[in-house]
N, C-alpha and C positions, 0 to 999 in steps of 0.2 A: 755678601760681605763687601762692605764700601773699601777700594784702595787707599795707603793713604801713605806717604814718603817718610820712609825707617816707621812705618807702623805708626806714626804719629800727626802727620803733620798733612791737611788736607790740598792737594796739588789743583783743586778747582781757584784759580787766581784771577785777578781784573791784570789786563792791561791796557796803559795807555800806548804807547807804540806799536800801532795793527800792522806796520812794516814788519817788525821782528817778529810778532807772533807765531809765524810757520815754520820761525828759525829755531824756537825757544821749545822742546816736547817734553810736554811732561806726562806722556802715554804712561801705563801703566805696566810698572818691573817689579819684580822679586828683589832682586839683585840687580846694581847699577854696576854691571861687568860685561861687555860684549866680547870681550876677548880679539878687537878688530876685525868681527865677523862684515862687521857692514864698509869695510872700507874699499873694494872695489867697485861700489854701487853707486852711480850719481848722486849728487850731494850728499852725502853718505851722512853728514854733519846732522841733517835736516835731522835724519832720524836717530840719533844717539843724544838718550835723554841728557838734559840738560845737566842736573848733578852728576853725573858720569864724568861729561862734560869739564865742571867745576875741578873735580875729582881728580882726572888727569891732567889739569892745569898747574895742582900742586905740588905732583911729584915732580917738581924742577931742581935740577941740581943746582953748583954752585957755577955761574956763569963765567968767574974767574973777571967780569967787568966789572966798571960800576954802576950800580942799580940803586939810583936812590941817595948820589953822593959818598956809598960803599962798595968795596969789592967784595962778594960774598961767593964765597969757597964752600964745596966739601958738604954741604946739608944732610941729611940723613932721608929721602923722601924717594927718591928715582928706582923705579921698578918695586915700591913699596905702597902698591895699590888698597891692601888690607887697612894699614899704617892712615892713610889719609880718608880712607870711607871713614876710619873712628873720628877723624879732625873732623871732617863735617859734621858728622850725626855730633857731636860738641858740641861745635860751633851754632847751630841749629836748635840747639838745647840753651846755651848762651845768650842768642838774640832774643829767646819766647822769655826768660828769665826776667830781661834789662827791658824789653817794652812789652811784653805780654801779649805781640801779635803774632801772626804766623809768618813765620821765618820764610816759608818758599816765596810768600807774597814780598817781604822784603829782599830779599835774593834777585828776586825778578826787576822788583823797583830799580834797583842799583843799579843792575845791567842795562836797565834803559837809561838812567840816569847818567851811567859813565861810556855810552855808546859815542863816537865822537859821529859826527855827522857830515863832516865835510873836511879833506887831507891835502895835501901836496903829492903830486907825482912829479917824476922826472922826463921832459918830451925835448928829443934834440935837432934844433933847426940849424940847417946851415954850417953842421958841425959846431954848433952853441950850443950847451948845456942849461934850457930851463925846467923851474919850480913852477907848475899851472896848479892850483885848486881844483879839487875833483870831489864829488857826491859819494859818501862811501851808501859801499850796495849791504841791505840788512845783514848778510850774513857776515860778510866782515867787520860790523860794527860788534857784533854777539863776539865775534872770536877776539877783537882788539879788547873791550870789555874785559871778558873773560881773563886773557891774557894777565893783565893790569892788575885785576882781583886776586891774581894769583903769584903776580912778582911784591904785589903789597905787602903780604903774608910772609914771603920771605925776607923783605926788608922789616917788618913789626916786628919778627919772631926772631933775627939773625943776633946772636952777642944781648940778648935780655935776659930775664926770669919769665916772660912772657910767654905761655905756651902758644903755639899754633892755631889751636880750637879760638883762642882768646884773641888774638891775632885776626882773623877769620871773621871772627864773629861782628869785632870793632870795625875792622875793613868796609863789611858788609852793612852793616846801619848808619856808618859816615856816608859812605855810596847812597843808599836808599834816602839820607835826608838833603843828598845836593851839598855835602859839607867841604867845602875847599879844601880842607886837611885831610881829605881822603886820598889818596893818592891814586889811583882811579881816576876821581872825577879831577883831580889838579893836571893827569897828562892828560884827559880828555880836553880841557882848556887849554892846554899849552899845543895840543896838535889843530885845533880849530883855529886859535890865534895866528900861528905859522900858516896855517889855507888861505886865512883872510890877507893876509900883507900881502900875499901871491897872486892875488886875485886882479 
């Protein structure tokens, strides 16, 4: 019997970014729940499949900041892992609808597409505080990525009629096509911008 994600969706993908590749697993689960068995293990990341991944990115609550030019409070999503598997398998059902490709292929696009590539760190000389540009390392670009895809969704779906899935779904094919309205790929730009003036 061939694997295939939520029983649909086949996980053998191209990518362009062979950096990320080791970062991105899309081994084969039953169920995308580890229960943090794998977190006392060297990169532990490496091996916790990638929609899991996704998965607990979205149970974020309300940060009480603002995110996106909003303060967003209160969401309904934190410790509600069940709640957010149905957003995806949705939202995955949403992308195959609107362009008739395989969603895990687009999923992956976007995260390479909204990967930022190069940041600012903080280095202090002389008791002077500067901003040097630095090389982000693949697995922090997978997590910045991720992150982003996952604070979008809460800004898409925060004070709308917009559900989550639908939210997700749009996030995710904006990302995949490099669309500057994605917000993803717009903080991916605005933190490469900031590296560059650094430099």
């Amino acid at each position: 019997m061939e694997y295939k994600i939520f029983g649909k969706w086949d996980p053998n993908v191209e990518f362009t970014n062979l950096a990320m590749k080791d970062y991105i697993n899309l081994s084969p689960r039953i169920v995308f729940h580890t229960a943090g068995r794998l977190k006392k293990e060297y990169l532990y990341k490496k091996k916790v499949h990638i929609i899991e991944r996704l998965i607990n990115n979205l149970m974020r609550g309300g940060t009480g900041k603002k995110i996106g030019g909003r303060v967003i409070r209160g969401r309904k999503g934190p410790g509600k892992k069940i709640k957010m598997y149905k957003i995806v398998e949705q939202a995955f059902d949403i992308i195959h609808e609107r362009t008739g490709e395989n969603p895990v292929q687009l999923f992956i696009r976007a995260l390479e597409n909204a990967a930022p590539r190069e940041e600012t760190t903080r280095v202090r000389y002389g008791g002077v505080l500067y901003h040097i540009a630095v090389d982000v390392s693949p697995q922090r670009a997978v997590d910045l990525a991720l992150r982003h895809i996952g604070k979008a969704v809460a800004i898409r779906s925060f004070n709308t009629k917009k559900s989550a899935a639908e939210a997700l779904a749009e996030e995710i094919i904006l990302a995949a096509n490099n669309d500057p309205q994605s917000f993803a790929i717009s903080r991916k730009n605005e933190i490469e911008r900031i590296a560059m003036s650094s430099r």
